[in-house]
N, C-alpha and C positions, 0 to 999 in steps of 0.2 A: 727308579731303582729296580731292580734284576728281581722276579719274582722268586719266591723260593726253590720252586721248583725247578725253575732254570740254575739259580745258585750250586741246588744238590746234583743236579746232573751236569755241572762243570767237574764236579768229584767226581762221581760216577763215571765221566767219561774218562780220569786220567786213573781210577781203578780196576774196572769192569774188564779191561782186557788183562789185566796183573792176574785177576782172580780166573780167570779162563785158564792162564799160563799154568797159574798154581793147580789148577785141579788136575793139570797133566798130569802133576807130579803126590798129588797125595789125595787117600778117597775120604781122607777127614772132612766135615763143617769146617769153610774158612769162619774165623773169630774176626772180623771189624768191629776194634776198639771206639770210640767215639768218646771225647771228651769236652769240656767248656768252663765259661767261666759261668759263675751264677748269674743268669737270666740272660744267656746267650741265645739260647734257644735250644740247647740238646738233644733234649728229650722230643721236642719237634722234629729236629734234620734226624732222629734216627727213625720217627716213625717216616717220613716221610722218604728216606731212603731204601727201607721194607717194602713203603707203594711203589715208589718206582722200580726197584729189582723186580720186583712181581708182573708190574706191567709192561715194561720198555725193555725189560730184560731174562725174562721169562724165566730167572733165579727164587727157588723159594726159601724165604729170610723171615726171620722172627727177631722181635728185641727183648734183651735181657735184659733188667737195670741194676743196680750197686743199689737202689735204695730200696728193694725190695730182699735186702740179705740183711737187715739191718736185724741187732739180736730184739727179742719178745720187749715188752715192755718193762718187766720183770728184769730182765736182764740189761738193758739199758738205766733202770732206773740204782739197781746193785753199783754199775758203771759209775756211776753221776756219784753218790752217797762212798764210793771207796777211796774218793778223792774230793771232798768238796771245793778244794780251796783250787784245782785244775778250774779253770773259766771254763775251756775247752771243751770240757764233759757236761757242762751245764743241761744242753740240748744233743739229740743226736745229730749224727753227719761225718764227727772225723773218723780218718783211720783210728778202729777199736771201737766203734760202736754197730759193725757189722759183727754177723757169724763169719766165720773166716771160713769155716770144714764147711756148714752149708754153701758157701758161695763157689767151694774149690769141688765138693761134691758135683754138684748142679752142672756147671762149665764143663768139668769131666765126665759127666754119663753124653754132655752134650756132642762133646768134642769129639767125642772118640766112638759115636754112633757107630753100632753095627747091627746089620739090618735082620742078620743073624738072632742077634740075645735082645734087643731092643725092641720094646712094643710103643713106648710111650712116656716122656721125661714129665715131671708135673716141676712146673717153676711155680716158686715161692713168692707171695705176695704180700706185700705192706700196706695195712690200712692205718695212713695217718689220721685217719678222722677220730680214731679214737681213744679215751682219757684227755677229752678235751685237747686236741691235736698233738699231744704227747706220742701219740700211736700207738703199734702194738700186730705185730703180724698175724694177717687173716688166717683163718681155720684150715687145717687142709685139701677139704672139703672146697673152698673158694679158689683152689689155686689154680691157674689155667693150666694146661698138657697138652705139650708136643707130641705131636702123636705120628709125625713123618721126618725121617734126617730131611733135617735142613741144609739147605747150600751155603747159606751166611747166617750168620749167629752174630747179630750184632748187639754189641754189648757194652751200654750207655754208663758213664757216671763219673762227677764232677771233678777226682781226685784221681780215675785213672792215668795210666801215663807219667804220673809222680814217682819216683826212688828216691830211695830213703838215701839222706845225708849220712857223712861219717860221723859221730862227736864231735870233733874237730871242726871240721867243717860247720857242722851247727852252732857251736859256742863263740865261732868267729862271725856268722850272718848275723848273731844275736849280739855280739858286743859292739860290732859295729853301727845295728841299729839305734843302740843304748846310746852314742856318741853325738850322732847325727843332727842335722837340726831338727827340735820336733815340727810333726804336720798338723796344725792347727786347722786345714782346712775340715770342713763339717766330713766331707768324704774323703778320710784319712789314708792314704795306701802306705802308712808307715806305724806299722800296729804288731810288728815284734816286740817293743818295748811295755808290751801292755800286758805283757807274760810273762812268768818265771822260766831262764831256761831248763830246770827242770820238767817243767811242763809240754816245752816244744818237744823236749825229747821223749817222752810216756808218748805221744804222737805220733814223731818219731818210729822210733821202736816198733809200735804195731804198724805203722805202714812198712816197713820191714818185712815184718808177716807176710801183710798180703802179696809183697811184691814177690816173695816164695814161693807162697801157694799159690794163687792164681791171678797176681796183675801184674808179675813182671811181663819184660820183654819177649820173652820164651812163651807166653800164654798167647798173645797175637800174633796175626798174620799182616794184618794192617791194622793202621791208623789216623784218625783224621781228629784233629786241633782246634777247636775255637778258639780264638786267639784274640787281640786288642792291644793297640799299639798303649792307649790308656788306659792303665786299669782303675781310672774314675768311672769309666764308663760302666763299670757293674753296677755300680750303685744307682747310677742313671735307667739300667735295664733293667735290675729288680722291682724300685720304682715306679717304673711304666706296666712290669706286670702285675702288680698291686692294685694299682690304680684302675687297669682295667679289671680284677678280681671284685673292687666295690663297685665298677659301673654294671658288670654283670650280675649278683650278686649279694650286693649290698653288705658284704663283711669282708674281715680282710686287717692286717696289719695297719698301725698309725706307720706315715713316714718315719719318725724318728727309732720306730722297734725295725721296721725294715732297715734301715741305717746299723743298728745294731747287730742284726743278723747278718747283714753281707760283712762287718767286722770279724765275727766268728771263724769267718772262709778265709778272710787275707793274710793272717798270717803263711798259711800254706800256699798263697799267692805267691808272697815276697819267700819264701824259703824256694820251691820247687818248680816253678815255672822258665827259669832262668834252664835248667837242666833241660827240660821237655823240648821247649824250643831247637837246642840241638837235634832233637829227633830221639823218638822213641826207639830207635834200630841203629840207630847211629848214623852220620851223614853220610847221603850219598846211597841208600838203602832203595831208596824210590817208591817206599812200602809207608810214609808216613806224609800226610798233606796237611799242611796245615794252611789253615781259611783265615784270613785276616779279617776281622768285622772291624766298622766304620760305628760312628757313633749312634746308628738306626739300623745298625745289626744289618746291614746289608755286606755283603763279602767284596770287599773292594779287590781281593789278591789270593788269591788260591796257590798254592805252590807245592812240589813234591820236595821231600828234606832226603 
């Protein structure tokens, strides 16, 4: 199987000259979106596509992540208790448990660098380790700073690339899931019915937001897709990173709580991934790749959408 590095510099190579083209034309940081499914590896191919711009391509890149906008503990836990009977809000992760203003601030001092007014961006940082991994965002004092416009801003996280459905449209994914045969299998990818559609929609609705403020289509320049022809294969890849979290470690999720927590993501699987795949710019843009992974996360099919 194709090292990773070789994998990220198949993107890279059908990017790197796109983003040359683009700097003809604007002196902003290009924003590369990067997206996945849980336990794809994202947060990996983005740092590792910051090494290689750096090295092979003498572009300098920093990564932003979605899970570092997520709001205080305090205000995640308000989140949770204003709605008990939402599943959804139990933990953080979906659309509405981020800061929406910090996240669309941050991106915008980023994006629109000038070398003029700008000394130094401080990105905000989430430490899950604390309230017993409940979390709660580090001090600002911990937060790391940009302190040179970057060329690529790339900006990781699992629900980017997602636009918000109509009602309509919602009430029909969800009635139709309601109808269906149930999936008895232990790794269920049929987990609409396990919601109230009032619920999908409070979800909804604030991915709406973000997609305003700072995740629609308008906030990128490019994008790239982790993608899975089966999406059993999440649970399989969660899984494996678990597993090795207690070989290293010695803590770490039982399988059956990891089972639960990749539950939490799938509904937003089975609503929005269907839309993405079309492409985040729409077909035919050449500005969105999406990476096909094999059931061992290796990229069987790279493609421009």
């Amino acid at each position: 199987m194709p090292s990773l590095d070789a994998n990220v510099n198949r993107v890279l190579e059908l990017l790197v000259p796109k983003f040359h083209a683009h700097k003809q034309q604007s002196s902003h940081p290009i924003v590369l979106g990067i997206t996945g499914l849980q336990g794809s590896g994202k947060s990996t191919w983005a740092s590792k596509i910051v090494e290689l711009l750096s090295s092979q391509y003498n572009l300098h890149a920093i990564t932003v992540s979605l899970d570092d906008f997520y709001h205080t503990h305090d205000n995640l836990i308000a989140r949770r208790d204003r709605d008990p009977e939402n599943k959804l809000y139990r933990t953080r992760g979906q659309p509405g448990t981020h800061d929406q203003q910090l996240a669309h601030d941050i991106l915008q001092a980023l994006r629109s660098w000038d070398d003029t007014r700008t000394n130094e961006v401080a990105i905000p940082a989430f430490d899950k380790s604390q309230f017993n991994g409940k979390g709660d965002r580090a001090p600002r004092t911990a937060w790391p700073t940009c302190t040179s416009k970057p060329d690529v801003i790339v900006f990781e996280g699992w629900c980017l690339g997602f636009h918000a459905l109509s009602s309509a449209t919602l009430a029909s994914k969800h009635a139709a899931a309601k109808v269906a045969p149930p999936d008895a299998h232990p790794d269920s990818i049929l987990t609409l019915p396990d919601h109230e559609l009032a619920h999908l929609q409070e979800v909804n609705d604030a991915l709406a937001q973000y997609n305003a403020s700072f995740m629609g289509p308008e906030h990128f320049d490019f994008f790239v897709h982790l993608d899975t022809e089966d999406l059993r294969n999440v649970y399989r890849w969660r899984l494996q990173q678990e597993h090795a979290l207690w070989k290293a470690k010695g803590v770490g999720m039982s399988d059956e709580s990891v089972r639960a927590f990749v539950r939490g993501y799938m509904p937003a699987y089975e609503l929005y991934l269907e839309g993405l795949r079309e492409g985040l710019f729409g077909e035919g843009s050449g500005r969105h790749v999406r990476v096909l992974m094999d059931r061992e996360r290796g990229a069987e099919k790279v493609e421009l959408i």
